[in-house]
N, C-alpha and C positions, 0 to 999 in steps of 0.2 A: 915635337910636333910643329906643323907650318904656322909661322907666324908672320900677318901683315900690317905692316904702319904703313897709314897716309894722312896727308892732311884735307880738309873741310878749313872752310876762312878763319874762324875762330877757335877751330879742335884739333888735334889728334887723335886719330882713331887706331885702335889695335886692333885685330882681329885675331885669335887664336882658335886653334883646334884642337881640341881636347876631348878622344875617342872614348868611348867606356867611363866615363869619368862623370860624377851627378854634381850636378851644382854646389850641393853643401861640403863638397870635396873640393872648393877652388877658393883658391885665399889669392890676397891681390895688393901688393904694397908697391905705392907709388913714394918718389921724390921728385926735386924740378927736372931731374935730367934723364932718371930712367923707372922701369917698371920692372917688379919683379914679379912673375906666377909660379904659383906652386899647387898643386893638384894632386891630390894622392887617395887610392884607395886598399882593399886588400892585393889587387894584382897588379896595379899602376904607380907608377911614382911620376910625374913632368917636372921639371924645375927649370925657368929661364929669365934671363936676365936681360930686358929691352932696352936698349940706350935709344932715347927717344934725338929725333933732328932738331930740337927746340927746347926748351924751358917749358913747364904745363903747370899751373896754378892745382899742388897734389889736392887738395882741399873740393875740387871740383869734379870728383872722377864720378862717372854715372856708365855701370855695368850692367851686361845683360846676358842671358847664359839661354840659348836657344838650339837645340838638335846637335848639341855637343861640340858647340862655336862660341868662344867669350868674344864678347864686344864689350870695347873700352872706349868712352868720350870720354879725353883728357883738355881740359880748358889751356889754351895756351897761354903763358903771360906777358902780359903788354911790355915789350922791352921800351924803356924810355931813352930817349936819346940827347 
């Protein structure tokens, strides 16, 4: 399915499209570097692996599942220099 990353100052945001597919069908694991979805039901199976432009604090992710669109705020982290 069509999947978009961009950035917000402080976030990365994902958007995905996930047709047919109910919310309690969408499982979501992040790490610093990328995002994995997986969505399954009896007729549908998605599986994809997001390598995100950035490092994102996984601990921070705030999901939102609307008209069969996942949106992801992933907190970026503060690279120190």
């Amino acid at each position: 399915p069509p999947i978009d990353v961009f950035e917000e100052e402080n976030y990365l945001v994902v958007l995905a499209e996930l047709p047919g597919i109910d919310e309690k069908d969408v499982k979501v694991k992040t790490d610093e570097n990328s995002v994995t979805i997986t969505a399954e039901n009896k007729a549908k199976k998605y599986s994809n692996i997001v390598r995100l432009p950035t490092r994102i604090n996984r601990n921070t992710t705030d999901l939102t599942y609307r008209n069969n669109i996942l949106q992801l705020r992933l907190k970026k982290l503060c690279e120190k220099t």
